[in-house]
mmCIF file of the N, C-alpha and C atoms, coordinates in Angstrom:
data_MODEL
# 
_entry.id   MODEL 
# 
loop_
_atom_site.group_PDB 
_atom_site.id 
_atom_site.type_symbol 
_atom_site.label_atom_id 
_atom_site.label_alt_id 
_atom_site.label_comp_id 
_atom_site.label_asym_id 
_atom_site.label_entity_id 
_atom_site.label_seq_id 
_atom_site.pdbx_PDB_ins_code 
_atom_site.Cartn_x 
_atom_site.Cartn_y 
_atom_site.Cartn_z 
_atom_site.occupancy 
_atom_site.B_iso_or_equiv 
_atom_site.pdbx_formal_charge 
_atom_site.auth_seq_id 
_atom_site.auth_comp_id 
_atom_site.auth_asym_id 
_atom_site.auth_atom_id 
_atom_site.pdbx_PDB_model_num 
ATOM 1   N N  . UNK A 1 1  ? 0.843   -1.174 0.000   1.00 0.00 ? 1  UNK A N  1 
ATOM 2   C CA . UNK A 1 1  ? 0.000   0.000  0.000   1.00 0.00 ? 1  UNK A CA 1 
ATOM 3   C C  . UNK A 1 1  ? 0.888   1.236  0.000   1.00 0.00 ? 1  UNK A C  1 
ATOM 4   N N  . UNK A 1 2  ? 0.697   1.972  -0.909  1.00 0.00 ? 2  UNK A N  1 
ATOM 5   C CA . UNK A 1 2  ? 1.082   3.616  -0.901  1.00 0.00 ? 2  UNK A CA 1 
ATOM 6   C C  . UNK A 1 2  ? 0.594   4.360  0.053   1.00 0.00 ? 2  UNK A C  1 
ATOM 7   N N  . UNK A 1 3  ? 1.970   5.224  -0.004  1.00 0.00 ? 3  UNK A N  1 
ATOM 8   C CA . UNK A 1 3  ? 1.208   6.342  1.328   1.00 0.00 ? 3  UNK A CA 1 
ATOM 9   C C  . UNK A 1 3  ? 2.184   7.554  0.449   1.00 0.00 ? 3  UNK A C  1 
ATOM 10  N N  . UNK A 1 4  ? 1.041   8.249  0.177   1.00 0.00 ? 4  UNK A N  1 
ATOM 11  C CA . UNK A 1 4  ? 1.015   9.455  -0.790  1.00 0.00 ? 4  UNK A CA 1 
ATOM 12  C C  . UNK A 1 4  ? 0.758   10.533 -0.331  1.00 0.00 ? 4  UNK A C  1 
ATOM 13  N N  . UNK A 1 5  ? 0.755   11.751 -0.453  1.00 0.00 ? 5  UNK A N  1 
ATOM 14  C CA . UNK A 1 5  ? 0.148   13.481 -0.100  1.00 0.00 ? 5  UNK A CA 1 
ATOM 15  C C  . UNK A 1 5  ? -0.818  13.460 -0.809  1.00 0.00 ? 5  UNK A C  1 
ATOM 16  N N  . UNK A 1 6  ? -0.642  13.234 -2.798  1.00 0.00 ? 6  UNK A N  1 
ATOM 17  C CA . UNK A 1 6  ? -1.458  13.251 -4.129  1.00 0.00 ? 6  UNK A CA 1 
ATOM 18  C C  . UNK A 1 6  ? -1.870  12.052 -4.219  1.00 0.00 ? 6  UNK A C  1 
ATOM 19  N N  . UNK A 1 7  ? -2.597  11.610 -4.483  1.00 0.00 ? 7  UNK A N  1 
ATOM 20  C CA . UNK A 1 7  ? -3.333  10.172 -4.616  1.00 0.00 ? 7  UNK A CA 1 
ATOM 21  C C  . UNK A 1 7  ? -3.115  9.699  -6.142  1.00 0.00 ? 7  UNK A C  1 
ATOM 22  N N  . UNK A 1 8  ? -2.738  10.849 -7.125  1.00 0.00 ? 8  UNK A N  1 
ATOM 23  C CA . UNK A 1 8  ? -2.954  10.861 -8.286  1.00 0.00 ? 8  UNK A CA 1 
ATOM 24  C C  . UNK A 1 8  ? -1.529  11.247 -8.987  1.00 0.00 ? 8  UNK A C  1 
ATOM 25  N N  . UNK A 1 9  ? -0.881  10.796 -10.077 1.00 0.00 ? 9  UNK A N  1 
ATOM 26  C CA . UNK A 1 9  ? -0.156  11.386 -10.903 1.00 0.00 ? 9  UNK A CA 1 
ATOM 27  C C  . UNK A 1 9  ? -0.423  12.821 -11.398 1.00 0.00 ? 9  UNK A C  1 
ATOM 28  N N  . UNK A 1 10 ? -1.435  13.253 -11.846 1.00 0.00 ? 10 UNK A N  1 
ATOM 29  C CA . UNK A 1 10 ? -2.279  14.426 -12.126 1.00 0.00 ? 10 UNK A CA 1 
ATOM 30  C C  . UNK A 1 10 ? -2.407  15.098 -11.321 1.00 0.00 ? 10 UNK A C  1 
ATOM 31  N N  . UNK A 1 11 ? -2.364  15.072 -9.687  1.00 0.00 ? 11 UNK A N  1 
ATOM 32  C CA . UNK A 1 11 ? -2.545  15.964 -8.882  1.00 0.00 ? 11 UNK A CA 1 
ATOM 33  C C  . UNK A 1 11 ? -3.582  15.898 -8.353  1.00 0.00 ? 11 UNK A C  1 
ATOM 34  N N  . UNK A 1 12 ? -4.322  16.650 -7.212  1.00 0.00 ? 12 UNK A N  1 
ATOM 35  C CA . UNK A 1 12 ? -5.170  16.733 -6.466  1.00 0.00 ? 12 UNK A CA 1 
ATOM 36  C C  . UNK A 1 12 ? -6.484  17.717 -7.515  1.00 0.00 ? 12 UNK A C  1 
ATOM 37  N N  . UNK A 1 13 ? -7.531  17.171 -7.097  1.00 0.00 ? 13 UNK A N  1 
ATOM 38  C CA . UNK A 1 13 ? -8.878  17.625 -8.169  1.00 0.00 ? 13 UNK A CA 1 
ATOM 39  C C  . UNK A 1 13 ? -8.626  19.020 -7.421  1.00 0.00 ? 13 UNK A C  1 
ATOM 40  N N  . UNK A 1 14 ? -9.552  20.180 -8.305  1.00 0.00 ? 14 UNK A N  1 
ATOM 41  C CA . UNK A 1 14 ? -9.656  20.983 -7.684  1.00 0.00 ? 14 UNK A CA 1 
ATOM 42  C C  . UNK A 1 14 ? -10.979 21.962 -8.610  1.00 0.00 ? 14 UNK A C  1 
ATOM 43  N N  . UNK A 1 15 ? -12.192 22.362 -7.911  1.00 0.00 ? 15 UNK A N  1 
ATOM 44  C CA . UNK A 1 15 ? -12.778 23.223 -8.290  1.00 0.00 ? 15 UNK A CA 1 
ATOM 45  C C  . UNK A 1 15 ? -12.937 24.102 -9.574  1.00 0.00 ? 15 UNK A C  1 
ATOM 46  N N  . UNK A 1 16 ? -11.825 24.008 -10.474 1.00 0.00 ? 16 UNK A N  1 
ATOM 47  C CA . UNK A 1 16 ? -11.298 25.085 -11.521 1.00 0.00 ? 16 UNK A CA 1 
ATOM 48  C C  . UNK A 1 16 ? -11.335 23.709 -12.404 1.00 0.00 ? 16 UNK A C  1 
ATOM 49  N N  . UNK A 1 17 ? -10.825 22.815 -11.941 1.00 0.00 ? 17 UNK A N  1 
ATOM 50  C CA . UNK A 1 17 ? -10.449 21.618 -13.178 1.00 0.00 ? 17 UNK A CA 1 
ATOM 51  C C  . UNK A 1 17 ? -11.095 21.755 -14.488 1.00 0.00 ? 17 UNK A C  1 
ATOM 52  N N  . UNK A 1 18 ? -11.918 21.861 -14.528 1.00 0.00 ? 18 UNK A N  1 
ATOM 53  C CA . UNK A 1 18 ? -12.783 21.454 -15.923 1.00 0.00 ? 18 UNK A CA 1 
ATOM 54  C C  . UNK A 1 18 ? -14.073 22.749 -16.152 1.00 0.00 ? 18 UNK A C  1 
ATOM 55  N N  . UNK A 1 19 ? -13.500 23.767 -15.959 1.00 0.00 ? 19 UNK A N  1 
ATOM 56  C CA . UNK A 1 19 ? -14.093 24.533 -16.163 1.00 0.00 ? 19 UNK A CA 1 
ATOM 57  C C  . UNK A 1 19 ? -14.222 25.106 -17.879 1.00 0.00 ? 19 UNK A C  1 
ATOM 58  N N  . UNK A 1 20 ? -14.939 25.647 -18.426 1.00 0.00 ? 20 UNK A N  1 
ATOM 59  C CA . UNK A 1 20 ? -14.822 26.142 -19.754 1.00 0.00 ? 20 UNK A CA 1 
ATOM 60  C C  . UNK A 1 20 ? -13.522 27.083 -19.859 1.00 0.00 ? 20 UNK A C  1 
ATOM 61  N N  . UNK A 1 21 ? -12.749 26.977 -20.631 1.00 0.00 ? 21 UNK A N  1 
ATOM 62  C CA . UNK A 1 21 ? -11.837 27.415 -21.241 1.00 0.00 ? 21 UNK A CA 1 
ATOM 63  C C  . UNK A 1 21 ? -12.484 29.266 -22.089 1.00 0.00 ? 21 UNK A C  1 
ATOM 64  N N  . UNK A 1 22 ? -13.588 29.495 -22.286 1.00 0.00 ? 22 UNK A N  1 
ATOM 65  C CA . UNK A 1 22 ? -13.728 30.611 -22.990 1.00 0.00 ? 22 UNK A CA 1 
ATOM 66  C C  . UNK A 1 22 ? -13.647 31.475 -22.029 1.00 0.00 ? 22 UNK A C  1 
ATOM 67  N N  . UNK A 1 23 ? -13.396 31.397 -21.178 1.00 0.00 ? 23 UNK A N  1 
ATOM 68  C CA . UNK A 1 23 ? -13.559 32.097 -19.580 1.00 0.00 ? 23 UNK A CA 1 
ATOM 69  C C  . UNK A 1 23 ? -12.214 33.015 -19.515 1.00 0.00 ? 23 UNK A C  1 
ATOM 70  N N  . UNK A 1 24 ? -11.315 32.253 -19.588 1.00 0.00 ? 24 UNK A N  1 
ATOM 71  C CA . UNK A 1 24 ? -9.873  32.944 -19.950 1.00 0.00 ? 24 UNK A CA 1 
ATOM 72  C C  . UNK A 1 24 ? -10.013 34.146 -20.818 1.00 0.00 ? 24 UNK A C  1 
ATOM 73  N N  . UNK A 1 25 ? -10.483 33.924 -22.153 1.00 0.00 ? 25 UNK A N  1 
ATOM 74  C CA . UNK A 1 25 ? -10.827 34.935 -23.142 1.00 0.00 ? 25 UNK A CA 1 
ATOM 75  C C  . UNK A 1 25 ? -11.782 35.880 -22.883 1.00 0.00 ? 25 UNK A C  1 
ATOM 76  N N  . UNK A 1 26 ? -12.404 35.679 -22.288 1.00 0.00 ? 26 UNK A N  1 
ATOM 77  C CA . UNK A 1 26 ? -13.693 37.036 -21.316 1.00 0.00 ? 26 UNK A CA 1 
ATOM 78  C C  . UNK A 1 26 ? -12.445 37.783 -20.591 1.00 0.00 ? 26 UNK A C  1 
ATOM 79  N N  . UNK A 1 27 ? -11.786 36.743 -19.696 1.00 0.00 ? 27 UNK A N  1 
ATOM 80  C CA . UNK A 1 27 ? -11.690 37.987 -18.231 1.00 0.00 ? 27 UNK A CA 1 
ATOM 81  C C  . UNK A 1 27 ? -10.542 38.940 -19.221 1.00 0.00 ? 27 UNK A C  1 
ATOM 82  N N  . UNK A 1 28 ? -10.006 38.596 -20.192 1.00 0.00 ? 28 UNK A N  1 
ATOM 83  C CA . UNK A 1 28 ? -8.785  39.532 -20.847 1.00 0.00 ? 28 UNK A CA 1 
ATOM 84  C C  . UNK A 1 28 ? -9.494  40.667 -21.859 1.00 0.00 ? 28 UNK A C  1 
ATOM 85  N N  . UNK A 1 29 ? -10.743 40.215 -21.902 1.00 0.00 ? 29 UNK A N  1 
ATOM 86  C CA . UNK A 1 29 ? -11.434 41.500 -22.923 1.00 0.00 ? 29 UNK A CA 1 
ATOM 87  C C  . UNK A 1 29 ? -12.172 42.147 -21.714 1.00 0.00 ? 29 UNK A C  1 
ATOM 88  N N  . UNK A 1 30 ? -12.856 41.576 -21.198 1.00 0.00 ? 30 UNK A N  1 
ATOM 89  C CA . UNK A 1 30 ? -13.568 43.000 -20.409 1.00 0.00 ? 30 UNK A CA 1 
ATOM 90  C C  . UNK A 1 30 ? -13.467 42.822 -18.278 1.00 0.00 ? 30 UNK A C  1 
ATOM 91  N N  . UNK A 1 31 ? -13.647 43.598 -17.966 1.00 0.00 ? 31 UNK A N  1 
ATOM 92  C CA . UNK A 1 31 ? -13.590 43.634 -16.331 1.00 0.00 ? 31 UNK A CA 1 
ATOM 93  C C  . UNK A 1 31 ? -14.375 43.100 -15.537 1.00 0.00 ? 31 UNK A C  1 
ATOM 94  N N  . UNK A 1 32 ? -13.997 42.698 -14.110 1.00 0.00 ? 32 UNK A N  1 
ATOM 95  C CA . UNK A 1 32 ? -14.519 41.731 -13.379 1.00 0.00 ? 32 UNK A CA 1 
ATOM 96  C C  . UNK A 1 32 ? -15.877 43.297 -12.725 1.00 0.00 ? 32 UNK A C  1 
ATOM 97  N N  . UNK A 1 33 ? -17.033 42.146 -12.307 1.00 0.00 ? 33 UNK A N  1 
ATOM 98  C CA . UNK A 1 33 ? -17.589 40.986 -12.143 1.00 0.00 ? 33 UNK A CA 1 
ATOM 99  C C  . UNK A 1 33 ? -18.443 40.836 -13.986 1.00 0.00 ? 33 UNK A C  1 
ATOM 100 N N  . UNK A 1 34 ? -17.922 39.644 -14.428 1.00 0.00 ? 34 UNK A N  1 
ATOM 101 C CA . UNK A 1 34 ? -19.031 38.902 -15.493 1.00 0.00 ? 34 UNK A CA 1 
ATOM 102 C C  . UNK A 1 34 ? -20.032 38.599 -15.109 1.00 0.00 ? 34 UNK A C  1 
ATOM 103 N N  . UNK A 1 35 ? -21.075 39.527 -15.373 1.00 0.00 ? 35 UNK A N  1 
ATOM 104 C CA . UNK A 1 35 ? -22.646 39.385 -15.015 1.00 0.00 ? 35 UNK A CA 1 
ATOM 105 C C  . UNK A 1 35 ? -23.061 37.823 -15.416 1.00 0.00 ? 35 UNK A C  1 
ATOM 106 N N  . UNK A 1 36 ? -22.725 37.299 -16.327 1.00 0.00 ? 36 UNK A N  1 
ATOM 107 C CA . UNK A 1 36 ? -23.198 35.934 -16.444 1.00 0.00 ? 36 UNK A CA 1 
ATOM 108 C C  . UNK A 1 36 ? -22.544 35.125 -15.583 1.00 0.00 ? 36 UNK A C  1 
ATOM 109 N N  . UNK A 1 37 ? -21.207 35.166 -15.017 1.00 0.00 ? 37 UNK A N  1 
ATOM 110 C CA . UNK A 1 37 ? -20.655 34.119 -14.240 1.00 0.00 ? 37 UNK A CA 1 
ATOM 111 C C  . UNK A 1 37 ? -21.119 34.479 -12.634 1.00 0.00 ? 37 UNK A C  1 
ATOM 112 N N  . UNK A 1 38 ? -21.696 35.312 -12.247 1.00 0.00 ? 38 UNK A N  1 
ATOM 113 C CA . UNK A 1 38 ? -21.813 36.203 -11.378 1.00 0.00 ? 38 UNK A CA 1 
ATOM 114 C C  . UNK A 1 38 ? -23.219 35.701 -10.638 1.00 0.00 ? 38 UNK A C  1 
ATOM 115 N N  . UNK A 1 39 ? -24.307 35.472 -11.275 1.00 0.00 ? 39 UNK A N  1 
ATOM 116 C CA . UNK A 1 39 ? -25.749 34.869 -11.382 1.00 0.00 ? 39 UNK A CA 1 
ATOM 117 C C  . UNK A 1 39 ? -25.733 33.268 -10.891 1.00 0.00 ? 39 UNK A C  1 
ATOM 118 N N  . UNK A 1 40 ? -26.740 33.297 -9.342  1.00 0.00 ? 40 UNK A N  1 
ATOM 119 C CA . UNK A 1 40 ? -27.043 32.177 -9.296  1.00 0.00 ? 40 UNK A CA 1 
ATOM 120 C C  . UNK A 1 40 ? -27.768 31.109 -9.829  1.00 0.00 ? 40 UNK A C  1 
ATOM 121 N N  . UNK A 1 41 ? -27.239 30.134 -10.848 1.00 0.00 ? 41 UNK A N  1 
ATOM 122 C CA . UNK A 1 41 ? -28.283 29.197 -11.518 1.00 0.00 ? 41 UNK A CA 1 
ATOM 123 C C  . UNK A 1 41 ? -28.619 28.228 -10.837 1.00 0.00 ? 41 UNK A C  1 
ATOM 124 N N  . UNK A 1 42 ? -29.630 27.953 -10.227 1.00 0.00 ? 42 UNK A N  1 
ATOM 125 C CA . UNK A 1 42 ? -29.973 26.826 -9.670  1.00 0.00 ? 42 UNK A CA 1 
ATOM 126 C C  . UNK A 1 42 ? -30.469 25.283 -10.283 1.00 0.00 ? 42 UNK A C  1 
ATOM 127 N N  . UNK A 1 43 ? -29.980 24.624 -10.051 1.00 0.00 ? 43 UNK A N  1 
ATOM 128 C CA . UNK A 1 43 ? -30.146 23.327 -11.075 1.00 0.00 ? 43 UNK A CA 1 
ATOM 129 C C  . UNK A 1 43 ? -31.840 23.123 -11.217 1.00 0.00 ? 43 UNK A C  1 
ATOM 130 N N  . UNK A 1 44 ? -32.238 22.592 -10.043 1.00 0.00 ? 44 UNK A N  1 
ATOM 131 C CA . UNK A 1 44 ? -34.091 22.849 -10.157 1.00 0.00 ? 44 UNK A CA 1 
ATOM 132 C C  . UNK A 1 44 ? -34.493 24.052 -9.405  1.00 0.00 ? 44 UNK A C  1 
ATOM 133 N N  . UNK A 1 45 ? -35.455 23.954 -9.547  1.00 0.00 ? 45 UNK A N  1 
ATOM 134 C CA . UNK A 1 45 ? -36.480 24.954 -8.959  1.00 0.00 ? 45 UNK A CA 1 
ATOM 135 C C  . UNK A 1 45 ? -36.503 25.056 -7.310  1.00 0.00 ? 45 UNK A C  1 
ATOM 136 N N  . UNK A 1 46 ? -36.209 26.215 -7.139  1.00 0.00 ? 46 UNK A N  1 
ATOM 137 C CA . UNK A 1 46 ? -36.624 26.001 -5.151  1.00 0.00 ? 46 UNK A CA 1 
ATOM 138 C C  . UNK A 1 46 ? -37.971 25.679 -4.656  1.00 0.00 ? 46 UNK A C  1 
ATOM 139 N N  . UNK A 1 47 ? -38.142 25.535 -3.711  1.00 0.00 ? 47 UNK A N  1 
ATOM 140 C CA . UNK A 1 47 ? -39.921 24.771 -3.310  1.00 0.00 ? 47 UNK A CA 1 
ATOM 141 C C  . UNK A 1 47 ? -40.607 25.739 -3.183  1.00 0.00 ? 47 UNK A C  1 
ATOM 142 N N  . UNK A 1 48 ? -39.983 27.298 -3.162  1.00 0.00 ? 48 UNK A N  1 
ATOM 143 C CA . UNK A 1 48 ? -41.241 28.414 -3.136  1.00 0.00 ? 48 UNK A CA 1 
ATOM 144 C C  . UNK A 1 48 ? -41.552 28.094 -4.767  1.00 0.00 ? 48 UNK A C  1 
ATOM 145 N N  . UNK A 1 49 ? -40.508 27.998 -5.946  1.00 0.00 ? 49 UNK A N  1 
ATOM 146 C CA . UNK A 1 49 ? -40.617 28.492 -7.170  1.00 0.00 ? 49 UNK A CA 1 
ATOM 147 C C  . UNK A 1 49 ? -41.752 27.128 -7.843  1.00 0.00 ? 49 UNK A C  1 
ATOM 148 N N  . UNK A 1 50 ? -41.459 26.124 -7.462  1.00 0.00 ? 50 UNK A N  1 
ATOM 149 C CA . UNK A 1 50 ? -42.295 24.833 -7.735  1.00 0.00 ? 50 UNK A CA 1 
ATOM 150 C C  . UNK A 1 50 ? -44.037 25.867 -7.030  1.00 0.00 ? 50 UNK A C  1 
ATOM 151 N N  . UNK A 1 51 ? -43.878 26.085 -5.845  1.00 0.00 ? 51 UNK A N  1 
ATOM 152 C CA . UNK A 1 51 ? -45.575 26.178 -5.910  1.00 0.00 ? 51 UNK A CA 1 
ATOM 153 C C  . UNK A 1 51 ? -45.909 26.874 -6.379  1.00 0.00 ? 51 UNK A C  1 
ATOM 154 N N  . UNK A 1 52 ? -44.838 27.925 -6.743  1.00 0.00 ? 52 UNK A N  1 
ATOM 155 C CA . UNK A 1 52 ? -45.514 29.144 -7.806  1.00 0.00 ? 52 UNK A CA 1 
ATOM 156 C C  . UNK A 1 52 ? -46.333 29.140 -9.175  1.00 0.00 ? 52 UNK A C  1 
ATOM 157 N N  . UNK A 1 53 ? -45.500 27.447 -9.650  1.00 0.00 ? 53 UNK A N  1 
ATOM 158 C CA . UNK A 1 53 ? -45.764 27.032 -10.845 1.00 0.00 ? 53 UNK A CA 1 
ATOM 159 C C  . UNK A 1 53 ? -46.915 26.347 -10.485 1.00 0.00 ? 53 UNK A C  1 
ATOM 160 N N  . UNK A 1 54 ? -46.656 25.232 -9.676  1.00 0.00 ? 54 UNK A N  1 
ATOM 161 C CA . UNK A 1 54 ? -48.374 24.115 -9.274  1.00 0.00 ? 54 UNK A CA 1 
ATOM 162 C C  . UNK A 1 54 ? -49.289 25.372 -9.343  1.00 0.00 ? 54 UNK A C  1 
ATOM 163 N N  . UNK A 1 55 ? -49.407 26.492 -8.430  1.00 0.00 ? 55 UNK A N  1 
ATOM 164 C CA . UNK A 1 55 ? -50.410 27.152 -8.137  1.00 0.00 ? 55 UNK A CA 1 
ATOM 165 C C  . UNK A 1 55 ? -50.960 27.955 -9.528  1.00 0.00 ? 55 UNK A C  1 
ATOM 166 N N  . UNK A 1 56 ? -49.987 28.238 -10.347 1.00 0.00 ? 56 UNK A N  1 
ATOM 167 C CA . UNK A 1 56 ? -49.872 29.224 -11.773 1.00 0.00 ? 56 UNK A CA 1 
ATOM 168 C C  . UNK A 1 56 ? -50.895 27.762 -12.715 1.00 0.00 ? 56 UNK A C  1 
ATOM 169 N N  . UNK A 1 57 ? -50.671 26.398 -12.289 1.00 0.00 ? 57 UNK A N  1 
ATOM 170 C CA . UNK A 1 57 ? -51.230 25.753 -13.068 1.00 0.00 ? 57 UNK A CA 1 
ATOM 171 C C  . UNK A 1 57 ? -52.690 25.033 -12.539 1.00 0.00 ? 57 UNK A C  1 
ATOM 172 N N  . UNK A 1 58 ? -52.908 25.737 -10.935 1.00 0.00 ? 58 UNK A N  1 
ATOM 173 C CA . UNK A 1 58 ? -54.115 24.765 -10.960 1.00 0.00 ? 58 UNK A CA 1 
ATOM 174 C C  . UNK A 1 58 ? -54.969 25.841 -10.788 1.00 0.00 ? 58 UNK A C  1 
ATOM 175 N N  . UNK A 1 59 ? -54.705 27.703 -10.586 1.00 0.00 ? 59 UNK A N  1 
ATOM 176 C CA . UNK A 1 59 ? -54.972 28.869 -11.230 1.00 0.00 ? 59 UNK A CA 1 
ATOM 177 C C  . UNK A 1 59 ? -56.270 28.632 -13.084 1.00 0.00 ? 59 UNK A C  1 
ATOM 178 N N  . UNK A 1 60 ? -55.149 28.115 -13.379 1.00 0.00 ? 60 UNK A N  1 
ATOM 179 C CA . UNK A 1 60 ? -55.758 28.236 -14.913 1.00 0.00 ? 60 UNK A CA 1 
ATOM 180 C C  . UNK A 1 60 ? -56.255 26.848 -15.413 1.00 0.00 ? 60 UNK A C  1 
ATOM 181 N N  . UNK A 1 61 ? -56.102 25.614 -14.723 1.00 0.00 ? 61 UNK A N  1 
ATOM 182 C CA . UNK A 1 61 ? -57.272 24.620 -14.654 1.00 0.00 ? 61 UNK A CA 1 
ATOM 183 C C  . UNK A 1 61 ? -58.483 25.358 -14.022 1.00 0.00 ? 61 UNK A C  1 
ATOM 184 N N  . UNK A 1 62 ? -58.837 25.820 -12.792 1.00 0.00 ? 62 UNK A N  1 
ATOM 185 C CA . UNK A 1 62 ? -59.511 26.336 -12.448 1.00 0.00 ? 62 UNK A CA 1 
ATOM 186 C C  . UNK A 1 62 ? -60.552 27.039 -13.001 1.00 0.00 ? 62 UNK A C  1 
ATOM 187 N N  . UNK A 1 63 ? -59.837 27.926 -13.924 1.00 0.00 ? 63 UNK A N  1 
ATOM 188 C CA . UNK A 1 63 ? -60.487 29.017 -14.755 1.00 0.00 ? 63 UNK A CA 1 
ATOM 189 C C  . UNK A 1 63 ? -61.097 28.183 -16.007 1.00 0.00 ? 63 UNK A C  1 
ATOM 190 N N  . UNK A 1 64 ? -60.163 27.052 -16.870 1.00 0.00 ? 64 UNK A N  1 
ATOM 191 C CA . UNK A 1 64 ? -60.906 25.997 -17.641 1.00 0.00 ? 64 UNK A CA 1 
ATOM 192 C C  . UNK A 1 64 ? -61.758 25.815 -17.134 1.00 0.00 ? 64 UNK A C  1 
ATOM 193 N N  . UNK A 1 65 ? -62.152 25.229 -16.221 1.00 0.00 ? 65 UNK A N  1 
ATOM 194 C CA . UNK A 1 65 ? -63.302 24.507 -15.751 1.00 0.00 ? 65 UNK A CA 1 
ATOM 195 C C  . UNK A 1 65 ? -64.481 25.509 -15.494 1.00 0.00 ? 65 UNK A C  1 
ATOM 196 N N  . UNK A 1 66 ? -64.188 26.842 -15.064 1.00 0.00 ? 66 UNK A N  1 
ATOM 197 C CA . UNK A 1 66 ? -65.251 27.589 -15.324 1.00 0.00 ? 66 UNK A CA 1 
ATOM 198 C C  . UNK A 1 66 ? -65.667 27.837 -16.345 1.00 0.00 ? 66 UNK A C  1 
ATOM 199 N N  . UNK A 1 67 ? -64.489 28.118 -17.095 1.00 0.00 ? 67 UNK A N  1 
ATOM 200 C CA . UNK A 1 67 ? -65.216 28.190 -18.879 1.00 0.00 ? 67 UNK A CA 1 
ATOM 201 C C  . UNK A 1 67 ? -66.183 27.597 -19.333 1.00 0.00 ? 67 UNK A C  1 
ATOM 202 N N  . UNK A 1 68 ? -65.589 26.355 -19.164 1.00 0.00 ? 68 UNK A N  1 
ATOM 203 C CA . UNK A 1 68 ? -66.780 25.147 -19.730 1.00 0.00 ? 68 UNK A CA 1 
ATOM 204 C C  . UNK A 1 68 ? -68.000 24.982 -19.001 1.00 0.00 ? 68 UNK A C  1 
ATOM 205 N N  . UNK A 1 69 ? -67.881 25.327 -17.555 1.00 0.00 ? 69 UNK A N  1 
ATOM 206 C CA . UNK A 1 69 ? -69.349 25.249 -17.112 1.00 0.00 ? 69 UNK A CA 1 
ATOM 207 C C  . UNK A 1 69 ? -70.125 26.372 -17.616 1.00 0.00 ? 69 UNK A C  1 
ATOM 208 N N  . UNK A 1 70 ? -69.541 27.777 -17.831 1.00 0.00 ? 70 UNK A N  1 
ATOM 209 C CA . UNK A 1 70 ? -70.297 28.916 -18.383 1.00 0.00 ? 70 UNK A CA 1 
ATOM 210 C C  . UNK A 1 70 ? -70.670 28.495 -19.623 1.00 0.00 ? 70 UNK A C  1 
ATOM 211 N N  . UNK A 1 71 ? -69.583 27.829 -20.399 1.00 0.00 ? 71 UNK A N  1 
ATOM 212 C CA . UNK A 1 71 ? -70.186 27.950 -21.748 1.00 0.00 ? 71 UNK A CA 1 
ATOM 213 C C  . UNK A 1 71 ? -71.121 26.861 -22.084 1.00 0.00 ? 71 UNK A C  1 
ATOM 214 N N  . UNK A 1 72 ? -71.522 25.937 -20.801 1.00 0.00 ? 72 UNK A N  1 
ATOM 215 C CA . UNK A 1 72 ? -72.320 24.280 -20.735 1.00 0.00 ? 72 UNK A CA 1 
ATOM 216 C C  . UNK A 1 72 ? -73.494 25.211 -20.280 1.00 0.00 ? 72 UNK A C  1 
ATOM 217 N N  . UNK A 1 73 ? -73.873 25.979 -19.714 1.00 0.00 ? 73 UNK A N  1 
ATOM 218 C CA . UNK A 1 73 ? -74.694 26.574 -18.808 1.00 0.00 ? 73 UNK A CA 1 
ATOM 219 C C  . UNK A 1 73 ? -75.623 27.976 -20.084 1.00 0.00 ? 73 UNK A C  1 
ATOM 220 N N  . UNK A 1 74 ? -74.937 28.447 -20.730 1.00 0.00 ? 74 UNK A N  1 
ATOM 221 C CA . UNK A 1 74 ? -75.663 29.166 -22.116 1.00 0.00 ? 74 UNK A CA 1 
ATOM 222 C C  . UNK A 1 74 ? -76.379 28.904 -22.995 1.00 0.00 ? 74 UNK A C  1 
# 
């Protein structure tokens, strides 16, 4: 068994590893902060933003269903 610092020939992973490369070419044309790198993207939706949507969609089922009874009811 090895007993190492680096576990790896390559070195220890690190945060930056595999980042896009066009990134380099931004920060040398224009000044920090890059509004796009800057912005939190969240992978899904937070649980306020999910009920915003359920509610945005059972909102306008809702309103279907009145339709059709108004327009069953004429």
């Amino acid at each position: 068994m090895n007993n190492v610092s680096t576990p790896s020939v390559q070195g220890v992973w690190n945060p930056f590893l595999n980042r896009p490369t066009d990134l380099t070419l931004q920060q040398q044309s224009s000044s920090f902060p890059i509004a796009e790198r800057s912005e939190y993207r969240p992978e899904v939706p937070s649980a306020t933003e999910q009920l915003r949507i359920l509610a945005a969609k059972m909102n306008q089922s809702d309103m279907d269903e009145n339709l059709v009874i108004s327009k069953g009811n004429e």
